[in-house]
Residue, then its C-alpha position, 0 to 999 in steps of 0.5 A: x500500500x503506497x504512502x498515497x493511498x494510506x493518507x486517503x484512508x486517513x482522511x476518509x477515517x477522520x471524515x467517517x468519524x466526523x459524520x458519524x458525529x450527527x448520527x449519534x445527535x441524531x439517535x441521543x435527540x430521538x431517545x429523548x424526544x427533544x435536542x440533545x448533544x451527548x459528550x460523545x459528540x464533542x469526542x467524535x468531533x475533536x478526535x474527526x476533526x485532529x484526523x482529518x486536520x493531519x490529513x488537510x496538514x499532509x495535503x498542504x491546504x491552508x483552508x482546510x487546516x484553518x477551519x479544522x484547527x479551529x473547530x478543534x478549539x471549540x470541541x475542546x472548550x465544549x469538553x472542557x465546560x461538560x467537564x467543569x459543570x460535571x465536577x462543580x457541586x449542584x447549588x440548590x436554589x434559594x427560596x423566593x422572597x417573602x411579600x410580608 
């Protein structure tokens, strides 16, 4: 198998996994009945998205890599918020003020 042709699977690996993304949304929303966006969205997204960055770097396409270094970012910072809201204790809501 030439270099070629293992940097195509590369980048179809990394689009799968991107695409795969929405199935997941899509399946999560359906179950709930509702809009929902699982963690594991954001996990498909940055490990897709780092993919197929390494493929648009190999390639040499600055729009490409542009648009998935910076889609990058955001599925990180996504991560980062699940994680930090996951970790802080609930506060439990203060009574509403008496009239009297």
């Amino acid at each position: 198998m030439s270099l070629e042709a293992i940097w195509i699977a590369i980048g179809f690996l990394g689009q799968g996994l991107f695409f795969g993304r929405w199935i997941i949304q899509w399946v999560a929303s359906e179950r709930s009945a509702k809009s929902k966006v699982p963690t594991a969205f954001w996990y498909m997204s940055l490990i897709g998205g780092l993919i197929t960055l390494a493929y648009a770097i190999y390639r040499r396409d600055p729009v490409f890599i542009a648009g998935q270094s910076v889609g990058a970012v955001v599925y990180v910072r996504n991560l980062v918020l699940i994680y930090r809201a996951a970790a802080s204790p609930s506060t439990p809501l203060a009574p509403p003020p008496s009239n009297g």
